[in-house]
C-alpha positions as CSV (number, residue, x, y, z in Angstrom):
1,X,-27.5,22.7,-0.7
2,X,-23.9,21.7,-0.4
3,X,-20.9,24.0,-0.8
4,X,-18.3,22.4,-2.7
5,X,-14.7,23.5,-3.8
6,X,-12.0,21.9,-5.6
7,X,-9.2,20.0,-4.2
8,X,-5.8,18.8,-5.7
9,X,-8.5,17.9,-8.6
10,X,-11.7,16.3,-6.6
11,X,-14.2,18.2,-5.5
12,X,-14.9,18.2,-1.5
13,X,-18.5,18.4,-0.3
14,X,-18.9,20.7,2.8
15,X,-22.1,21.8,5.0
16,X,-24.2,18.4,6.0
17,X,-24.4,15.7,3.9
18,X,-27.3,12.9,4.6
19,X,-27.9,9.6,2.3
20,X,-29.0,6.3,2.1
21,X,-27.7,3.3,1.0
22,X,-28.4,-0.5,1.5
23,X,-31.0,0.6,4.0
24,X,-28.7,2.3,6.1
25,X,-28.9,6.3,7.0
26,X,-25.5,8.3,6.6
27,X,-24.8,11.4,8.5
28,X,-21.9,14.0,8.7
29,X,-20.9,16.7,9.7
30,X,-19.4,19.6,7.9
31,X,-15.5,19.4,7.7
32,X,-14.6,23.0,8.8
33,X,-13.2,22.2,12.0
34,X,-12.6,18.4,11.6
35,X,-10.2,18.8,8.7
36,X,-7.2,17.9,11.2
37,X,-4.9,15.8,8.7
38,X,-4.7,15.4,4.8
39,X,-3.6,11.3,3.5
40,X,-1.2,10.9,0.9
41,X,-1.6,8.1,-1.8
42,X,1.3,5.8,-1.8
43,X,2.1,7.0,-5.4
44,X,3.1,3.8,-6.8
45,X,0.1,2.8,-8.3
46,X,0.2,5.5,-10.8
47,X,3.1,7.6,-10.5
48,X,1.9,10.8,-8.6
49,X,1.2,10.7,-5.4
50,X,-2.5,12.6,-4.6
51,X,-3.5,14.5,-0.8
52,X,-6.8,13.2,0.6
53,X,-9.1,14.7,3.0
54,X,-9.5,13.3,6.0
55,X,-11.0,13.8,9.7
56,X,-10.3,12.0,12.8
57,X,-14.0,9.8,12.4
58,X,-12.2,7.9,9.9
59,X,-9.7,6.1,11.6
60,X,-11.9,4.9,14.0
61,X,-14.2,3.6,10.7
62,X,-10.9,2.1,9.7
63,X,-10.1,0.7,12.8
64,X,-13.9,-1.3,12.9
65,X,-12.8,-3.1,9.2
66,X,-9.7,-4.3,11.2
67,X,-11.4,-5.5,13.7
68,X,-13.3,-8.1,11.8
69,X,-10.6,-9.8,10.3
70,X,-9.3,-12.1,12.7
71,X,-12.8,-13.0,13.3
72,X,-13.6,-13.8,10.4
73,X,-10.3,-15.7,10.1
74,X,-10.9,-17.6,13.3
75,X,-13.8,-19.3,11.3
76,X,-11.6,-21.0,9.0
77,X,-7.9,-21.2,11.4
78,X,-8.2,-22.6,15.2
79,X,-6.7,-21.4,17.5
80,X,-5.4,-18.0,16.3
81,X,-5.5,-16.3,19.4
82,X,-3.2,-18.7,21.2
83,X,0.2,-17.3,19.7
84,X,1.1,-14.0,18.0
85,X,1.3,-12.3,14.5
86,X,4.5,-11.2,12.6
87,X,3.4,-8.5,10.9
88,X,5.4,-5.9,9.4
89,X,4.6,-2.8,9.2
90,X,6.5,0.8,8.8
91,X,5.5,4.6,9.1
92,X,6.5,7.3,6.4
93,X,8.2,10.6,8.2
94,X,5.3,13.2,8.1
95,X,5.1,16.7,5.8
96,X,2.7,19.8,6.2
97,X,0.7,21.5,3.4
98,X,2.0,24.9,2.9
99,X,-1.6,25.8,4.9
100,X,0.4,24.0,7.8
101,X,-2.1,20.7,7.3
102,X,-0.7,17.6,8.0
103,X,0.2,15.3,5.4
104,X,1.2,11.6,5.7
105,X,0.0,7.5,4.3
106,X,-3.0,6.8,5.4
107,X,-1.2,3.7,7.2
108,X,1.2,6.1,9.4
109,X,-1.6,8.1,10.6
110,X,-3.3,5.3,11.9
111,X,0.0,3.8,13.3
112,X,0.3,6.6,15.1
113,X,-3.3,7.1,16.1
114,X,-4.7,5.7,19.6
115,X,-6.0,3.2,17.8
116,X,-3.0,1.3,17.4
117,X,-0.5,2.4,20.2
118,X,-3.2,2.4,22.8
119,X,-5.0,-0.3,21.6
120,X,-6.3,-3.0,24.6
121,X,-5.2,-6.1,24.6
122,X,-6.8,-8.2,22.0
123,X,-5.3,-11.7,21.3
124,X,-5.8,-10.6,17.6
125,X,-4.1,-8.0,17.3
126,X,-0.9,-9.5,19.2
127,X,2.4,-8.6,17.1
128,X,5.9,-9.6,17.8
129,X,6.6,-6.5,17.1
130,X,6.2,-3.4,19.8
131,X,5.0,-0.1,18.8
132,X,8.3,1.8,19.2
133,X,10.2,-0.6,16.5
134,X,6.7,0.1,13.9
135,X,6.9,3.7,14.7
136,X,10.6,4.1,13.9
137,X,11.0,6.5,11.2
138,X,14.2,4.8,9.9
139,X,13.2,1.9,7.9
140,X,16.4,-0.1,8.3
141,X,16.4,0.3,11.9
142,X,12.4,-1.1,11.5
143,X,12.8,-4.1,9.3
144,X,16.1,-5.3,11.7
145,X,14.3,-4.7,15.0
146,X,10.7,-6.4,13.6
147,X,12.4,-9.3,12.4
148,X,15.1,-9.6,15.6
149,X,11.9,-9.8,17.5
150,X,10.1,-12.1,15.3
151,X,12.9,-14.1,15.4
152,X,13.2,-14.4,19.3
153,X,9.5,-15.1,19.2
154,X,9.5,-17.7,16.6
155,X,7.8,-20.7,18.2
156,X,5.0,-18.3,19.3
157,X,4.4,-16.6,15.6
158,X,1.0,-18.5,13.9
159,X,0.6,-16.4,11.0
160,X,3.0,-13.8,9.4
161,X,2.3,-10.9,6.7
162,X,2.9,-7.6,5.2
163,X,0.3,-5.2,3.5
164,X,1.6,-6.2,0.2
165,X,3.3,-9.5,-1.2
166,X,6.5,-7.2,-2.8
167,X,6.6,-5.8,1.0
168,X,7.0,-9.1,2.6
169,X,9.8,-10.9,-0.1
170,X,11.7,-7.9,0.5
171,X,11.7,-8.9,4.1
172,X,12.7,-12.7,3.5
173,X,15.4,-10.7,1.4
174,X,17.0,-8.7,3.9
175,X,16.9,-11.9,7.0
176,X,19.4,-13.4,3.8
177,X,21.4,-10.1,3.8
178,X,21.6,-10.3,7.4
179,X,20.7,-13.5,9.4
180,X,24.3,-13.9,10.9
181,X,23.9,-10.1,12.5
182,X,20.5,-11.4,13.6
183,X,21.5,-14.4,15.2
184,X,24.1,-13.0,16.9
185,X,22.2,-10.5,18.6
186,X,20.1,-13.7,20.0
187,X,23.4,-15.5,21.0
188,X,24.5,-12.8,22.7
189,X,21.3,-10.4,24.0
190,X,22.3,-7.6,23.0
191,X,21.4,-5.6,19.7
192,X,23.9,-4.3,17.0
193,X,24.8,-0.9,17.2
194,X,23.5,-0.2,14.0
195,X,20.2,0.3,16.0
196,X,20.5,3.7,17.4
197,X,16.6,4.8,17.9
198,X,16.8,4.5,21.8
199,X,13.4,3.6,22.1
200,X,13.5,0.9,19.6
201,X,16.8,-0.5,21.6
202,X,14.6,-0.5,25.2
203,X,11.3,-2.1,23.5
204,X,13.6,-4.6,21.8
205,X,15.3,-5.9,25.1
206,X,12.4,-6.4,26.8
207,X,11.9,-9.2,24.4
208,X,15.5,-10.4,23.9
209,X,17.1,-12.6,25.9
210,X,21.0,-14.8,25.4
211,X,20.0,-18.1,23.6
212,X,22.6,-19.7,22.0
213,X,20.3,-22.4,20.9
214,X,18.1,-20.5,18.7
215,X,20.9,-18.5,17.5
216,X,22.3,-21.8,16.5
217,X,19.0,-22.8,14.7
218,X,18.8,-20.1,13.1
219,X,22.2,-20.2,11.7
220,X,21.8,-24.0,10.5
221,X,18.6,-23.2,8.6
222,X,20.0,-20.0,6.8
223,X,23.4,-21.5,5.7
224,X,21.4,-24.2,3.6
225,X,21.6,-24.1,0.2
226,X,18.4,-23.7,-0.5
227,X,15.9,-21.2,1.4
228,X,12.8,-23.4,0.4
229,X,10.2,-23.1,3.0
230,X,12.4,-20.5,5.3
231,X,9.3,-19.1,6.5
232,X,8.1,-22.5,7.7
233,X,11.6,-23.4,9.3
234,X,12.4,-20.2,10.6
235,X,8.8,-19.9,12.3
236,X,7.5,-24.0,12.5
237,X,3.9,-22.8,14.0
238,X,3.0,-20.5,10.8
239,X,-0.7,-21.3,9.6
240,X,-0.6,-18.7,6.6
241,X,1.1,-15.7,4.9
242,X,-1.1,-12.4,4.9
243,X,-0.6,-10.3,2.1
244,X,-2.3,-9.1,-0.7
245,X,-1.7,-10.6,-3.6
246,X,-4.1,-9.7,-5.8
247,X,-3.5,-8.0,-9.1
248,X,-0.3,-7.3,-10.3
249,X,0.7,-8.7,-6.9
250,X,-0.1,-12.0,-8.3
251,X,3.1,-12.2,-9.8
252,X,4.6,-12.9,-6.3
253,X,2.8,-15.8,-5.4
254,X,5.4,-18.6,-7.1
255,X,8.2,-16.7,-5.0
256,X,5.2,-16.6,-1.3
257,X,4.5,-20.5,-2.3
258,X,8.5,-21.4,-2.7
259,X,9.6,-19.4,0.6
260,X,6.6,-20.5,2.8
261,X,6.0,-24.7,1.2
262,X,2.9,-23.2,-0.1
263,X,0.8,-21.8,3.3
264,X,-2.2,-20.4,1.9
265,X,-1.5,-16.8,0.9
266,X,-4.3,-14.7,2.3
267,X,-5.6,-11.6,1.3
268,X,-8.1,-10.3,3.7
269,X,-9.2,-7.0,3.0
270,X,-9.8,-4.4,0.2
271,X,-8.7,-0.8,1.1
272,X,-6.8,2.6,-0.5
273,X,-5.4,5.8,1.1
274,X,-8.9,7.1,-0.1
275,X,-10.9,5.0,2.0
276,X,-11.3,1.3,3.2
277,X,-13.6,-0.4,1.3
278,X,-14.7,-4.0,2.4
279,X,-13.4,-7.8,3.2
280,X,-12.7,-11.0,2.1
281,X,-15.3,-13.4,3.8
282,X,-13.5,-16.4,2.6
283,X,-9.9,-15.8,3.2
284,X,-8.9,-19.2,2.6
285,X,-9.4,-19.0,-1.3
286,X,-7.0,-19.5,-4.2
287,X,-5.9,-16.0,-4.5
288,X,-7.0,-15.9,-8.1
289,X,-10.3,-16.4,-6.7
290,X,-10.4,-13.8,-3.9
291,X,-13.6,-11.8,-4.0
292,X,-14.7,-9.0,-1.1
293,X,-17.7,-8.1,0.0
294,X,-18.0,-3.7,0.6
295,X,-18.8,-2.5,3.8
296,X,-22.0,0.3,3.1
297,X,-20.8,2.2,6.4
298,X,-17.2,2.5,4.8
299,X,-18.5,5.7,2.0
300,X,-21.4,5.8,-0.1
301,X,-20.5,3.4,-3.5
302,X,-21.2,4.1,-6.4
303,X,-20.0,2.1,-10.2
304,X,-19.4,3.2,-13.6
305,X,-19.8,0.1,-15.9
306,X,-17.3,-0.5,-18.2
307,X,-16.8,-2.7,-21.2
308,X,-13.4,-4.2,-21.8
309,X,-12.3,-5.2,-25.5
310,X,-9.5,-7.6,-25.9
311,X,-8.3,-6.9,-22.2
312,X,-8.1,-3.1,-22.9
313,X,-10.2,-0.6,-20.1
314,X,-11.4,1.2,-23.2
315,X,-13.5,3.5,-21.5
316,X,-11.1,4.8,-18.7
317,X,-8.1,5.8,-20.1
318,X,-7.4,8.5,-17.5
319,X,-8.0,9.7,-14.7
320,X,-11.0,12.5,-14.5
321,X,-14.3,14.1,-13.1
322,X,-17.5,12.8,-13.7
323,X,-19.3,14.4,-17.2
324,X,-23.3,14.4,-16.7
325,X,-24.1,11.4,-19.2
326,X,-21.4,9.2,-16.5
327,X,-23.1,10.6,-13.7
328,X,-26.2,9.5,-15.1
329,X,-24.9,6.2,-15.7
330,X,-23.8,6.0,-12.2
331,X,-25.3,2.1,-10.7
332,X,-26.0,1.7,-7.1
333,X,-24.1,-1.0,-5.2
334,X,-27.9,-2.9,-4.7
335,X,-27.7,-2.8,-8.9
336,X,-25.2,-4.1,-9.9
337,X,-24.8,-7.2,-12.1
338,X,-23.0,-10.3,-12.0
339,X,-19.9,-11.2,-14.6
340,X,-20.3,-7.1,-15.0
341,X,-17.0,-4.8,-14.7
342,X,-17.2,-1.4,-13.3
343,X,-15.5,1.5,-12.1
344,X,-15.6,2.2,-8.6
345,X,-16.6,5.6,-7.1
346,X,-16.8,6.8,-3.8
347,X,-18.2,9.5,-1.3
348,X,-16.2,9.5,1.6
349,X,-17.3,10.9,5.1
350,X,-14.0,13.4,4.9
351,X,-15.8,14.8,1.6
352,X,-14.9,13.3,-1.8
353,X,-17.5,13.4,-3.8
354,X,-18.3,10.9,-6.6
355,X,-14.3,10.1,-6.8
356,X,-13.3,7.6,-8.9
357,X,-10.8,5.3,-7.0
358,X,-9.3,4.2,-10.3
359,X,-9.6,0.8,-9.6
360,X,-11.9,-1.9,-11.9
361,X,-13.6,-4.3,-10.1
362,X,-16.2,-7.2,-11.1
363,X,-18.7,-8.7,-9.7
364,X,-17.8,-12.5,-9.0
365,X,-21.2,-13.2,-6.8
366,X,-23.3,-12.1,-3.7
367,X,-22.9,-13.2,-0.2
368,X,-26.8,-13.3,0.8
369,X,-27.8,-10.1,-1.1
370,X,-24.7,-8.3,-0.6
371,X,-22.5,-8.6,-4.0
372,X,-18.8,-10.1,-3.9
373,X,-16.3,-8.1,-6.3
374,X,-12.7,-9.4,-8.2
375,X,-9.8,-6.7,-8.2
376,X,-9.6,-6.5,-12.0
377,X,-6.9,-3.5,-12.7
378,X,-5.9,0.0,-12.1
379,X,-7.1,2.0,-14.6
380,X,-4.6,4.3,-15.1
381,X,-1.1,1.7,-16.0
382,X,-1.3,1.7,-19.3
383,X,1.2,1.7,-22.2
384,X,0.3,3.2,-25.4
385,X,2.3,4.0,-28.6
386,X,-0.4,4.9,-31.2
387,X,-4.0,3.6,-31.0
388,X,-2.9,0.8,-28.9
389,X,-4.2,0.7,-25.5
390,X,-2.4,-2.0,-23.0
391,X,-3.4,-2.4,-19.3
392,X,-1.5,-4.3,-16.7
393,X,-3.8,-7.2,-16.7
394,X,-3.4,-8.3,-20.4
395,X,0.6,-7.4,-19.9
396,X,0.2,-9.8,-16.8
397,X,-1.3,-12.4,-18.8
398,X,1.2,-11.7,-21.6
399,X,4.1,-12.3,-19.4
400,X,2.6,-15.7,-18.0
401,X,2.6,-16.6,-21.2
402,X,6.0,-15.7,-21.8
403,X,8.6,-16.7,-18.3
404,X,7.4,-20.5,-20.0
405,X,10.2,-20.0,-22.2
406,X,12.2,-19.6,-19.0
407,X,11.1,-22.8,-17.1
408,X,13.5,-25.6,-18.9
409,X,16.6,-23.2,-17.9
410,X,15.2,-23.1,-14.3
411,X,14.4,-19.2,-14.2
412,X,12.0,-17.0,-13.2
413,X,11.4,-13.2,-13.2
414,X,11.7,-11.7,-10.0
415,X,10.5,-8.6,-10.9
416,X,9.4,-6.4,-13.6
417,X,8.2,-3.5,-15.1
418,X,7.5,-1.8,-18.6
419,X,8.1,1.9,-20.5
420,X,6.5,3.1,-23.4
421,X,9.5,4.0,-25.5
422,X,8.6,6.9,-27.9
423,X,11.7,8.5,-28.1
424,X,15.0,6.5,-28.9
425,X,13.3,4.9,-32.1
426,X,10.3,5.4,-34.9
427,X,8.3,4.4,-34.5
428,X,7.8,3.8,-31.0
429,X,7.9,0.4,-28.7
430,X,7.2,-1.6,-25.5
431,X,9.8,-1.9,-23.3
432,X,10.0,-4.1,-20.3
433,X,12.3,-4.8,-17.8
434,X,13.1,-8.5,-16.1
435,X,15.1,-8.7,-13.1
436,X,15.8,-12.4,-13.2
437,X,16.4,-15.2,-10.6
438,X,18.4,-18.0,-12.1
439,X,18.5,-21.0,-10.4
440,X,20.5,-23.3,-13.3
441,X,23.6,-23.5,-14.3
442,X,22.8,-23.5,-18.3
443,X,23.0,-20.3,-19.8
444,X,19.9,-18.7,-21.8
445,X,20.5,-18.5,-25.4
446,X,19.6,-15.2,-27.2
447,X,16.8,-17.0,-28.9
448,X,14.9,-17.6,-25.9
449,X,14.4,-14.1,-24.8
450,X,14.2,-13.3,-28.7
451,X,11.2,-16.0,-28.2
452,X,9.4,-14.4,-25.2
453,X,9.5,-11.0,-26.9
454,X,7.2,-12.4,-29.8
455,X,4.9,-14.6,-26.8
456,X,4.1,-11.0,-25.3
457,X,3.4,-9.5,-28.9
458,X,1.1,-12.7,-29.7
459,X,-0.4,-12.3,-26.5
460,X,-1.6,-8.8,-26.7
461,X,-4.7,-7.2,-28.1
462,X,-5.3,-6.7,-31.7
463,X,-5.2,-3.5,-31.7
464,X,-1.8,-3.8,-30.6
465,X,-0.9,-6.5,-33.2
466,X,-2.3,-4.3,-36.3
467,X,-0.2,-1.5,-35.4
468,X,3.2,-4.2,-35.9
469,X,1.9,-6.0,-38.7
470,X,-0.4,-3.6,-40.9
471,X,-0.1,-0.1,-39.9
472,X,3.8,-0.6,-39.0
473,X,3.1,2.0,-36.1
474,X,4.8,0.2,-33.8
475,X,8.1,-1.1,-33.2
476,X,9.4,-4.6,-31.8
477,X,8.8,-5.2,-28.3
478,X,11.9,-5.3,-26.5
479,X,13.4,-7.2,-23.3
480,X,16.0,-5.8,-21.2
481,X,17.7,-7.7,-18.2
482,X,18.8,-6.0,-15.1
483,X,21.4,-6.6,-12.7
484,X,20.2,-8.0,-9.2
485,X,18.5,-5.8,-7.2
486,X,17.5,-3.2,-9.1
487,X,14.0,-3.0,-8.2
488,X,14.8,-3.2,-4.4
489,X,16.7,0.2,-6.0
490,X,14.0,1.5,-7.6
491,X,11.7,1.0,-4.1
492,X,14.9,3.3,-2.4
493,X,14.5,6.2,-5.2
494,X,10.8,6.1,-4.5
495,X,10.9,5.9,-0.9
496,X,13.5,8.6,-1.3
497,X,11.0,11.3,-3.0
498,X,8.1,10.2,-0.2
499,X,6.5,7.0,-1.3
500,X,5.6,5.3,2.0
501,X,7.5,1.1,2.4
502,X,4.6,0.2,4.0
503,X,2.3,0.9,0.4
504,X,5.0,0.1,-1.9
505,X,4.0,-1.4,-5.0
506,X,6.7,-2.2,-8.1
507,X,5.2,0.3,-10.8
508,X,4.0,-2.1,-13.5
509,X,4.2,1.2,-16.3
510,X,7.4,3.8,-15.3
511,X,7.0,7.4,-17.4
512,X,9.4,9.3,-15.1
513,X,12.6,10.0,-16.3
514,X,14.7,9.7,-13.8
515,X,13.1,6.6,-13.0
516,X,13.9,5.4,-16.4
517,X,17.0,6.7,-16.6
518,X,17.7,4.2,-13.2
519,X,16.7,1.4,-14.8
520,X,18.6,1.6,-18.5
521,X,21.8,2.3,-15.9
522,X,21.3,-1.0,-14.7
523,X,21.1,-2.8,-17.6
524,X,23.2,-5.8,-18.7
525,X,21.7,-7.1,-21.8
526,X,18.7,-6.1,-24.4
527,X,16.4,-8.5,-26.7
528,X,14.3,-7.7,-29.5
529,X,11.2,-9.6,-31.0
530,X,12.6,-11.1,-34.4
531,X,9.7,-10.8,-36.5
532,X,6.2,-9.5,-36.7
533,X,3.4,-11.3,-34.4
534,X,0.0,-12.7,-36.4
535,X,-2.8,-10.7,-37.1
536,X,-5.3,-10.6,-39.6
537,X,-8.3,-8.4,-40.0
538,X,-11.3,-8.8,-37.7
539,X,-11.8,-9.2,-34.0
540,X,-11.4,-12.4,-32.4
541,X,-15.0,-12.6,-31.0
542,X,-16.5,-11.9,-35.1
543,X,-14.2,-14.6,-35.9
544,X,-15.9,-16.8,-33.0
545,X,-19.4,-16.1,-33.9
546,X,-19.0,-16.7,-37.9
């Protein structure tokens, strides 16, 4: 029998658990006594962050996946372990559960874990960066420190990388803010006094040194007009960019390709504060083609198939425990079909039981027998007005569709996200928020972002389209620009209320208030769709078949 109890809304399995899967024989203890440390979610993903069980076993399970990714890298890029890596990475400060239980990101704990600060010397796992700069609690003092040592290491870096692609452009952003402090610390070997963490100042002048010729190289190359290629310039020896940049990440990738003279982006494995889940056996892929394969001694997996109409995740609009007729439906990771989408759920060695991740994934193919999955979506970033059901991937796809409008004025969108606005008008409408970058000198007509507005609406479901046109449920979509850096502002208020920098992810839906209140403050200019987008009765895929 198993003993089970509810927990911040999952249940947690106590008592031993044995199973079997892929061939392979799973054993645990029960948690009393190993429950030493609870993770938080990074709460960007959908709003609220979550506590997870955890026990000390895992980190060393965590630790394995990392140690087969280099490996696996080295079979595609020679010579890896002859220079070092420039990865940055940042610790969240630590709470306690009222019980007195440890709380923190799953990425902190194992920063601060044996695993990483006493871990032997691997040529993999060589950073530019020393422990005492990661571990730094103050993420300004981080970022300058990591990238003052990256900088002094540059001709030795061979691949560079954050956890996520929003992590690592905010980087690039702040060496603009604040290459000429930077590169006078090189000239000069010693480090601004904006550094105060005394550890972070002793691990940091071990490493620097006076050279005024690399300060002046580094000067030349960021007073150009153009920061094309930086990463290449700055760091000449850089064979790729590891990041994720999988689904709503994607949008990133034109900014990655235009700051690094497109290296290949990489993403190389597939993991969440709940538990890590597999790899990416062919890392050099186009990322809209990355696939990983799981790793059975990660948790027990298990997937709910789902069917997706017209882009929307119809069957999982929120976030919930398994009824009996989904148990039922429950498909073994040996069963699961190709070109098929599914849920995935998880039984984790800390003691969720049959959690559902909230992630979609689909099965692109098998490696041998093992099966290959696509990121799809999170489930739960959704906008909705009336029937209407909109996840991020069709609003992904609708905004490709739309930043074309952009390209003869030579702009982009740098960032965005969207609101469900139910309140300021009736009936209800989308709302989404560009942060631009504008690179020409011709100013965008009104009728241009009047023109993206209706690409979106065209571009989204028919359900979505029948509310506009027939059932008049449904207001105009509407566009508003925001000054600069808002969303580099939006990342502070997050970080602010405990989202961890190193898990940060740009909210693709916002519902909090505050949140939304930030981003109407920053506002400079508003557009609405000017008339109604087509629709006529039907589905599309009828239409295809008659």
């Amino acid at each position: 029998m198993f003993l089970c109890i509810y927990f911040d809304g999952v249940v947690l399995v106590f008592e031993k658990i044995i199973f079997f899967h892929m061939g392979l024989c799973f054993f645990e203890y029960s948690l009393v006594g190993l429950f030493c440390v609870v993770f938080c979610s990074s709460g960007t993903s959908g709003g609220e962050r979550k506590l997870m069980p955890a026990i000390e076993e895992d980190l060393g399970r965590r630790s394995l996946l990392y140690s087969l990714l280099n490996p696996v890298m080295s079979q595609f890029v020679a010579g890896l372990e002859e220079g070092k890596g420039m990865y940055l990475m940042f610790i969240k400060s630590e709470a306690k559960t009222p019980g007195g239980i440890v709380a923190r990101p799953v990425l902190t704990s194992y920063y601060k874990s044996s695993y990483f600060r006493d871990r032997p010397y691997d040529p993999y796992t060589n950073y530019t960066s020393p422990n005492e700069t990661v571990l730094c609690p103050d993420s300004y003092q981080s970022m300058y420190s990591q990238l003052l040592c990256g900088l002094c290491q540059n001709n030795e870096v061979l691949r560079v990388g954050a956890v996520f692609a929003s992590g690592f452009i905010r980087a690039i952003r702040f060496l603009e803010k604040h290459w000429a402090l930077l590169s006078n610390d090189i000239r000069t070997g010693t480090i601004n006094s904006l550094i105060t963490d005394t550890s972070v100042r002793e691990s940091v002048m071990k490493i620097l040194k006076p050279d005024p010729k690399l300060a002046d190289f580094i000067q030349t190359e960021c007073n150009k007009n153009s920061w094309q290629g930086i990463i290449t310039r700055l760091w000449p020896n850089t064979k790729y960019v590891d990041v994720i940049v999988t689904g709503t990440m994607s949008q990133y990738i034109p900014t990655l390709d235009n700051y690094s003279n497109g290296l290949p982006l990489v993403c190389t494995m597939y993991a969440s504060s709940e538990c890590y889940f597999g790899v990416n056996l062919n890392p050099l892929c186009k990322p809209n083609d990355v696939s990983y394969t799981l790793i059975p001694s990660m948790c027990y997996f298990e997937f709910l198939p789902i069917n997706r109409s017209n882009g929307v995740t119809a069957s999982i609009q929120s976030p919930k425990s398994l009824n009996e007729k989904e148990q039922q439906e429950l498909v073994e990771l040996v069963d699961v079909k190709l070109g098929q989408e599914y849920e995935l759920v998880v039984t984790t060695y800390a003691g969720l039981y049959r959690y559902r991740v909230g992630d979609v994934l689909k099965v692109a193919g098998f490696k041998n027998k093992a099966p290959q999955f696509n990121f799809v979506c999170r489930k739960n970033v959704v906008l909705s007005i009336d029937s209407d059901k909109t996840d991020e991937v069709e609003l992904q796809n609708a905004m490709k569709n739309a930043v074309t409008h952009l390209v003869p004025f030579d702009a982009s969108v740098s960032d965005y996200t969207s609101y469900a606005d139910t309140t300021t008008t009736i009936p209800g409408h989308y709302v989404l928020y560009w942060e631009l970058t504008l690179n020409g000198s011709t100013q965008i007509p009104p009728c241009v972002y009047e023109d993206c507005c209706l690409t979106i609406e065209e571009s989204l479901n028919s359900v979505y389209r029948q509310g506009r046109v027939s059932d008049k449920s449904i207001g105009p979509l509407e566009i508003k620009i925001v000054e600069q850096g808002t969303f580099d502002k939006l990342m502070d208020y997050a970080i602010s209320l405990g989202a961890s920098i190193n898990q940060y992810k740009t909210p693709r839906c916002v519902k909090f208030a505050p949140v939304v209140e930030l981003l109407n403050s920053k506002v400079t200019s508003n557009y609405f769709s000017p008339e109604c987008p087509k629709w006529v009765p039907g589905h599309k895929q009828w239409a295809n078949q008659n």
